[in-house]
C-alpha positions, 0 to 999 in steps of 0.5 A: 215648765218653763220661766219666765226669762226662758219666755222672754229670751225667745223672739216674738214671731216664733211664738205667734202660732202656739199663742194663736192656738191657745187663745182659740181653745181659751175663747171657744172654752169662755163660750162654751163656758157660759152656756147654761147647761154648763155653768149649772154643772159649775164646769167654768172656762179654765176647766174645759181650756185643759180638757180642749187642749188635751184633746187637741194636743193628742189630735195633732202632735206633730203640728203641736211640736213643730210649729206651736211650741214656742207660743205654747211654751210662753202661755204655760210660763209668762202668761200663767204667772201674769194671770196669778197676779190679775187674780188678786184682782177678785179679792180684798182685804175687806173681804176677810175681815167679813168672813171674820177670824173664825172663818179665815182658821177654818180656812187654814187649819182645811189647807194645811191638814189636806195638804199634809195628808196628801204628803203623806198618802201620796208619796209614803202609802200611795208611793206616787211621784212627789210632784204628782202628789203636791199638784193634787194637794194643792188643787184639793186644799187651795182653789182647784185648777188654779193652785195647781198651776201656780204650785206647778213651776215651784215642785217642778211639775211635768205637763202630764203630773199637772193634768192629772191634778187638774182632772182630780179636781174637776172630778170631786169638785163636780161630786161635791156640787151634788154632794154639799146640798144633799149633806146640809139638807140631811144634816143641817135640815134634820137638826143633826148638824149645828150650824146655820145656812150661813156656817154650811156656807163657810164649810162649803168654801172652805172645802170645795176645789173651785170657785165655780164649784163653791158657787154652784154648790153654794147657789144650790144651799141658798143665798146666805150660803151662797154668799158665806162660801164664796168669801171664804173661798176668796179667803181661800184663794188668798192664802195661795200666796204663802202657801208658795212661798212656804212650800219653796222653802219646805223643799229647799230644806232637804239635806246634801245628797249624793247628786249635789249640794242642797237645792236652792229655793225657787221663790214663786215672785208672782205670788209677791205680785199676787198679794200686791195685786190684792192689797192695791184692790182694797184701796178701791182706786179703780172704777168697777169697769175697768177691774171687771175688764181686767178680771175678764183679761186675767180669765183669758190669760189663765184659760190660754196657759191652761189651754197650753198645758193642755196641749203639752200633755198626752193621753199615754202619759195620764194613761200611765199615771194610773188609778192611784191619783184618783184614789189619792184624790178621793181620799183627800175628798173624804178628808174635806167632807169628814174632817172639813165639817169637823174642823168647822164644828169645832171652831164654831164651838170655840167661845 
């Protein structure tokens, strides 16, 4: 994936044509993103910008490669690392103090352990490629489509790598909208399972890949899990951050290797942004319509760059990445189920 100085050294009218073309997919995605069958469904614009892209990109290749790669190439850098900052637009920091300490350990202790799992699962059971394995991790312990975007650029991660990422999680995050009522209905509403609407709430956001999916799932529960899911999704999203810059120095420890000295650490700087972003939202300086305006810029930025990587993979490639992604996938959706609930329980225990 290209940087963004790689974005900028280009000059702006080769790039007309690719942007052009990501932001038709983008604006036909938010249309078709808000009909109500499918927001029902919790399939959001960024969802189907991926799915538009792929289908475009498969349909047209040579045109792709000829005329539309420079516009798409700077989508999936600049404009992506653009987006994750206006992301920061959504949150404040008012916003986990409400979900409270309690809810923000719940949040941590379900990224870390999903993510550690799926290190393991995928690069040392399932032997996948390492960036195929991170992408999905992030995706499954973060916040879906987004994170494994912005995790991409720092693992390095080829087009068709993050793709089969972004499928996992509209797969599971989908299963998990029909899957989380049923749950709390047996569980919570039987009697067996000591938490309130409330407490589901936060298991819900603290384990469901994205914020549509929480907000589908949560809608589905009631209000007051509604409301409890998506803060601590919010909270979730937040921890985006220094889950990047964490991961960049995890992969910047390896030892000296036959193929060169150690590897230098690629600090994701949009995700200084990103906090940034955050911290100037608490401070409520801008009026509601111009950071409603500016999160709606922030969903056209992110569904173009995903629009772009879209377009940049092909079908032969996901093809070849084979069953084994979705297994990882499905095992890390077990672990949000199982060990998500048990992670709640056993912090609501806590005195």
């Amino acid at each position: 994936m290209n940087t963004v100085t790689q974005g900028l050294d280009r000059p702006a009218s080769p790039r007309l044509p690719g942007l052009l073309l990501a932001a038709a997919i983008a604006g036909l995605s938010a249309w078709l993103g808000n009909l109500p069958p499918l927001q029902a469904h919790g399939i959001g614009t960024l969802t189907l910008a991926i799915a538009l892209g792929i289908a475009a990109g498969n349909a047209f290749p040579d045109a792709l490669s000829s005329r539309a790669s420079a516009g798409v190439d700077f989508a999936k850098g600049t404009l992506l690392r653009a987006g994750i900052v206006l992301y920061g637009l959504r949150l404040t920091l008012q916003d986990v103090a409400q979900v409270g300490l309690r809810g923000v350990l719940v949040d941590a202790l379900v990224l870390c352990s999903t993510f550690a799992l799926a290190c393991w699962l995928g690069c040392r059971v399932l032997k996948l490629e390492r960036g195929t394995a991170l992408l999905i991790g992030a995706g499954s312990s973060i916040c879906g489509a987004a994170a494994v975007m912005a995790t991409a650029p720092v693992v390095k991660g080829r087009a068709e790598q993050a793709a089969v990422a972004v499928a996992t999680v509209v797969v599971f995050g989908t299963l998990a909208m029909f899957a989380y009522p049923l749950l709390y209905r047996w569980g919570v509403g039987a009697g067996w399972m000591p938490l309130d609407e409330a407490g589901f709430g936060v298991f819900t956001g603290a384990t469901v890949h994205e914020v549509a999916q929480v907000v589908a799932a949560g809608r589905a529960i009631g209000p007051q899990a509604a409301d409890a899911a998506v803060i601590a999704k919010l909270v979730r999203v937040m921890m985006l951050a220094p889950f990047l810059l964490g991961l960049s120095l995890l992969l910047a420890r390896g030892r000296k290797t036959v193929d060169g000295p150690r590897p230098a650490i690629t600090v994701p700087w949009f995700a200084f942004g990103f906090i940034g972003m955050v911290a100037f939202n608490s401070l409520r300086l801008l009026p509601a319509p111009l950071v409603e305006a500016l999160v709606g810029l922030d969903t056209a930025l992110l569904a173009m760059a995903m629009a772009a990587l879209g377009l940049t993979t092909r079908a032969s490639a996901l093809r070849r990445a084979g069953p084994r992604p979705m297994l990882l996938a499905a095992l890390l959706f077990a672990w949000l189920l199982g060990g998500g609930m048990l992670i709640n329980l056993a912090i609501h225990a806590l005195p």
